[in-house]
C-alpha positions as CSV (number, residue, x, y, z in Angstrom):
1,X,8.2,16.9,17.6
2,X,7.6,16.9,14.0
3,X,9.9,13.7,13.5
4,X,7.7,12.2,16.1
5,X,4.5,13.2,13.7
6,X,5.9,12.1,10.4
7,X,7.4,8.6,12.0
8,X,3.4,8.0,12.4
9,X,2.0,9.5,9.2
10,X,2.8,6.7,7.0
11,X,1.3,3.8,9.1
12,X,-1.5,5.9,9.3
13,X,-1.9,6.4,5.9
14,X,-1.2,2.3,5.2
15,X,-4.4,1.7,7.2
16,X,-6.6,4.1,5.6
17,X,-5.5,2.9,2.2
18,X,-6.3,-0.6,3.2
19,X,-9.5,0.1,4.7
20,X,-10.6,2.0,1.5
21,X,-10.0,-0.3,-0.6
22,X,-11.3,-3.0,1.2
23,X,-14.3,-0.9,2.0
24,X,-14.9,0.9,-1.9
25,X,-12.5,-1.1,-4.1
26,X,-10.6,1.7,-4.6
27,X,-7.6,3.7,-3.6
28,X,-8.1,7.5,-4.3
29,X,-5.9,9.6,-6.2
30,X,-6.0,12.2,-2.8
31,X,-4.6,9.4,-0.7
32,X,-1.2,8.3,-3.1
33,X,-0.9,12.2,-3.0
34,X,-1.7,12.7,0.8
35,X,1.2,9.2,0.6
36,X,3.6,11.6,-1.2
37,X,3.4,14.7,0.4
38,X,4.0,13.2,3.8
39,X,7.0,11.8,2.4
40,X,8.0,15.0,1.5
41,X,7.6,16.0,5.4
42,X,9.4,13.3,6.4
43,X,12.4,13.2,4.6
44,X,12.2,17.0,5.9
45,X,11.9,16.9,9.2
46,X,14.2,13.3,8.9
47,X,17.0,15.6,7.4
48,X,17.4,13.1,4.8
49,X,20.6,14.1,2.6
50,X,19.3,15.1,-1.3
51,X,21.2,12.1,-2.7
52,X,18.8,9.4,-0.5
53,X,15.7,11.5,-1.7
54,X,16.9,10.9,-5.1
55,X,17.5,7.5,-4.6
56,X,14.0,6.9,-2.8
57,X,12.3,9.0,-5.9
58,X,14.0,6.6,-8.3
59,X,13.1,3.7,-6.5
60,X,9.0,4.8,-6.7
61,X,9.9,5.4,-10.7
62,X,11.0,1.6,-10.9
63,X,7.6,0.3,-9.1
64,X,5.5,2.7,-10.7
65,X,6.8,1.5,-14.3
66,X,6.2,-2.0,-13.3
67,X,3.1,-1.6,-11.8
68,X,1.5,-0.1,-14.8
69,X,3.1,-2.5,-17.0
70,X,0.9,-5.1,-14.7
71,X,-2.1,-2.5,-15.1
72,X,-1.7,-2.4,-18.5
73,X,-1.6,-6.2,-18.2
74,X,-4.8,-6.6,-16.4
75,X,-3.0,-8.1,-13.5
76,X,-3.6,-5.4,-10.6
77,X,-5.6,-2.1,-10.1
78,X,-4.6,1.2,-11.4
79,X,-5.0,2.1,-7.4
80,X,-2.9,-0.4,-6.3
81,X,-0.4,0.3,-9.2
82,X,-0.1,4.0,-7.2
83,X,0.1,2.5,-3.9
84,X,2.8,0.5,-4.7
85,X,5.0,3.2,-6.0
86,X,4.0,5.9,-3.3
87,X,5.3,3.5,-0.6
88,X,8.2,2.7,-2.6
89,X,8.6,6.4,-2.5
90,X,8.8,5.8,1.3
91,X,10.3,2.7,1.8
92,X,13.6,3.0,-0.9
93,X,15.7,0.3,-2.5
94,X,17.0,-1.3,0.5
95,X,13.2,-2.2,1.4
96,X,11.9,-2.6,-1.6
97,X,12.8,-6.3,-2.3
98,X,11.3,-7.5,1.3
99,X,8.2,-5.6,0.4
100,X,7.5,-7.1,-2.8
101,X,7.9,-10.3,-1.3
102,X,5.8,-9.6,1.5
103,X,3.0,-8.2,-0.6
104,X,3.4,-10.8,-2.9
105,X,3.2,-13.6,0.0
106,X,-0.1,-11.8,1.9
107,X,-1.6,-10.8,-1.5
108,X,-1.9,-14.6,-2.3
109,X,-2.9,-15.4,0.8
110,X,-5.6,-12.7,0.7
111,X,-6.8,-13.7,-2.7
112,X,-6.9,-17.6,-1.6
113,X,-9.0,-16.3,1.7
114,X,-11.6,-14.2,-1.0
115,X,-11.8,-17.1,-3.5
116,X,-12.6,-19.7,-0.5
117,X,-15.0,-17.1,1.3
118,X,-17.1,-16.8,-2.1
119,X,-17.5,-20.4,-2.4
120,X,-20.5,-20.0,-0.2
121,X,-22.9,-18.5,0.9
122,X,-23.3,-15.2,2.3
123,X,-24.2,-15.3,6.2
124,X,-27.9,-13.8,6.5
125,X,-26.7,-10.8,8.8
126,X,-24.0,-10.1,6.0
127,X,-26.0,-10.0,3.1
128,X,-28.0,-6.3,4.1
129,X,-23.6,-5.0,4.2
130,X,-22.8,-3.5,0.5
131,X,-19.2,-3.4,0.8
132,X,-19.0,-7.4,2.5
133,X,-21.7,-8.7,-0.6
134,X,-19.8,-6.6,-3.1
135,X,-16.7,-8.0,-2.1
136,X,-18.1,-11.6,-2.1
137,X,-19.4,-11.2,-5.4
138,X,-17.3,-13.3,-8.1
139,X,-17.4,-10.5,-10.5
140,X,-15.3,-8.3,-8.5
141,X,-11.7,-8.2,-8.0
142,X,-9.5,-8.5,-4.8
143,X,-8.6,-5.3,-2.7
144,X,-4.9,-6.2,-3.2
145,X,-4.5,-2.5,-1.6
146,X,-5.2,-4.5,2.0
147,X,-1.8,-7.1,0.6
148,X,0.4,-4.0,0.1
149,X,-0.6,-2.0,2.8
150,X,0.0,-4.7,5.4
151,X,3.7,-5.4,3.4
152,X,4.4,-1.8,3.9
153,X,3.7,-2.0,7.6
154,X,6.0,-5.1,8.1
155,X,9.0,-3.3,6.6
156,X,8.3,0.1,7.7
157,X,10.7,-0.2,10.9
158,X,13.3,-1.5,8.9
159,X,13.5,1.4,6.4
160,X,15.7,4.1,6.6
161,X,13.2,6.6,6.5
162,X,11.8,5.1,9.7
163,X,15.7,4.7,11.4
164,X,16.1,9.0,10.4
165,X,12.8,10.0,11.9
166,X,13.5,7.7,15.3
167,X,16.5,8.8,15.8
């Protein structure tokens, strides 16, 4: 039962973090912890062996490094820099490189879609939403959050986190 629970927690969590940041423009410090805690649960209730937790923890150390080198850059969000590594946390080493390249591949597309859409004008019943007009104004970034969440949800089933807790 609590397998069951936990197989669902992190696609849950991937959707909210998406929606967030698509909605605010942000990713909250509650949610990457909310992210890491449920891992926590899961590897529990997965009875992943101490060695795989270690190597799952090491893996979120790599992407967390990187990501705030890319923060410290300018390239990405300090949110999405969290988000990254929390579902590195979940995903491990032997998902990691299919869900950079996901992310990667959706992120540009994503950014491409935002870039286009603000090339005009906002529709009339848009323009009375604050999250769509904030989102279509040029000054503002791109919710890359929706990019990694959507990454994470494509290599999900493939991780070994997710083969433990279906088992």
């Amino acid at each position: 039962m609590v397998a069951s629970v936990a197989l669902f927690l992190f696609p849950l969590l991937m959707a909210f973090a998406a929606a967030s940041d698509l909605i605010t423009m942000r990713i909250s410090n509650g949610l990457v912890l909310a992210l890491v805690a449920a891992f926590a649960l899961a590897a529990l209730a997965a009875g992943m062996p101490l060695a795989t937790v270690g190597l799952h923890l090491a893996a979120a150390a790599v992407v967390l490094g990187a990501a705030f080198a890319m923060f410290a850059l300018g390239w990405i969000g300090g949110g999405d820099a969290k988000l990254a590594a929390a579902t590195a946390l979940w995903l491990g080493f032997p998902s990691l490189v299919p869900y950079l390249i996901y992310g990667a591949l959706l992120g540009g597309a994503l950014t491409l879609l935002i870039l286009l859409a603000r090339r005009w004008p906002l529709p009339v019943p848009l323009m009375g939403v604050r999250w769509v007009g904030h989102l279509h104004d040029a000054s503002t970034g791109i919710p890359y959050g929706i990019a990694l969440a959507g990454a994470a949800l494509l290599v999900y089933p493939q991780s070994v986190l997710f083969a433990l807790l279906a088992a």
